[in-house]
Structures are given as C-alpha cells and as structure tokens.
Phi, psi and omega in degrees: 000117174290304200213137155243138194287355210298149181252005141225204199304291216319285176307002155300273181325300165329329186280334190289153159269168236266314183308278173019274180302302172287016172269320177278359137307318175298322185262027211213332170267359177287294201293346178294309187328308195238016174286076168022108162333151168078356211245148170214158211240111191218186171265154154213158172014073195050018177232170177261092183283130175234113180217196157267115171341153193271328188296332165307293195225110151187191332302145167249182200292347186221050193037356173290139142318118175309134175283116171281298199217144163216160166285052223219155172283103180242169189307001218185352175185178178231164193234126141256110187268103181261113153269343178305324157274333140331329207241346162203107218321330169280342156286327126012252191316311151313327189272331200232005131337289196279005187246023188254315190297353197270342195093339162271165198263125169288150161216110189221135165267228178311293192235349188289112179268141182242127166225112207276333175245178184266007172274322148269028197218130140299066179345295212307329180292346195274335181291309197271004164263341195284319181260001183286325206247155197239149174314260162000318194270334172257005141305286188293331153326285157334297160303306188291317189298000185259306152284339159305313203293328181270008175265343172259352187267332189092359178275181187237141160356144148287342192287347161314343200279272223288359166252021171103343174299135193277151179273157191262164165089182170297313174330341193250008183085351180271167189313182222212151170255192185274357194264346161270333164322309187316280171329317173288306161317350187245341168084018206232129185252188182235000000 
C-alpha cells in the first residue's frame, strides 16, 4: 500500500494484509500507551496520524494539524514517522544513539523510521520517544523552526497584518513599482 484513501484508523488497518496489520497494531498500541496529553489519533495524509489538534494549534501554514508521529504501511516496508526528531537535533542525536543501543539496526531517513518486521523496531524506545515531547514542548519547537525559516527566507509572519503593522508596497496604497506594473500586465509573476 502506497498511500491510503481510508478515512479512518479502523479502515486503515483493516485495509493491511495481515502480518502488516499486526505489526502495525502492535506499534499503533505502544504509541496510545504513551501518547501525550493533548495528542489525538486520526487519519493525515493517508497514514495514521498523531498531532495537535487544529482547535489547540491553528490555523498552521497549510491548514493541518501539526503532525507529531504518523504511522504507514509502505510498499516494500512500513514507517514511523517522529518530527520530534526530525525537528530537533538533540533529540535526534538521542534516538539514535539509544537505538544503536538496543542492537538493532536503524534505517531513517528524515524523520522516517523504516521497518520491515515488527523485530525490527525497538517497542520500549518507540514508547519513550513518543512520551519525550509534551504538546507545549512541540509547539514551541514548531515555532521556533518557523520563524528561523521566515528569517532566512525574509518573509514576515501572517499575524503582522493582523496585529496592526503596516504593509510595504501596493498593499500599503503606494505606487506598484515597475517592474510589477510590468508583470500584472504581462500576466508573468516573479
């Protein structure tokens, strides 16, 4: 299963052939065990998502919930997807440390732990990385990697508008300069 269409856990699962399916039940029951306050278990982007709610945290940059962890079947193997370690390097550097320590061998990419058997995933680490980040501690995380990103990119927050600062540009009523006259007219963005 590349991507699934299922709109919940139950028909996700359901959808696995079966050594799959218990393997992902088995890892889908570690992470409830140990699953933060505040954190809820849904579909997102065809996997079996654990994130913060959009009524906790919103609106985000693309209307989702932040994703904490997600679940999936994939062809050739199934993923646990961590952004806490994804998103910060010293947790990061812990997980895979301690997964060295268990003796089995990792295979990850960004944030995608890959496994082909449920023999291969350390249970007890997937429960204490699951329980390391607090809603609040992946937030303010989520935040900070959000404004380093708009400080090299150079764009500014959307909530500047919206807290009264004034807009640059034709937005602010001033002239269009020319080379965007040019562009609206040619119908060519930059």
């Amino acid at each position: 299963m590349v991507t699934s269409k299922a709109t919940s856990v139950e028909a996700y699962i359901a959808e696995l052939p079966e050594e799959r399916r218990k393997a992902i039940q088995a890892v889908r029951r570690v992470i409830q065990a140990h699953l933060p306050r505040g954190l809820e278990e849904g579909m997102q982007y065809g996997m079996i998502g654990y994130y913060v709610p959009l009524d906790r945290y919103g609106p985000t940059y693309n209307g989702q919930p932040l994703g904490v962890a997600a679940l999936a079947s994939r062809k050739g193997y199934m993923s646990l997807y961590l952004s806490s370690v994804y998103s910060d390097p010293k947790q990061q550097r812990w997980f895979v440390d301690e997964y060295r320590r268990s003796g089995k061998k990792l295979d990850m990419g960004k944030s995608c732990v890959r496994f082909k058997s449920l023999d291969d995933l350390p249970l007890e680490l997937v429960g204490e990385v699951i329980a390391r980040t607090s809603v609040d501690d992946f937030i303010a995380l989520y935040e900070r990697q959000r404004s380093a990103q708009r400080e090299t990119s150079g764009t500014k927050p959307p909530k500047n508008a919206a807290a009264g600062k004034p807009r640059k540009g034709a937005a602010a009523g001033r002239s269009p300069t020319k080379r965007t006259a040019t562009r609206r007219a040619s119908g060519t963005r930059p």
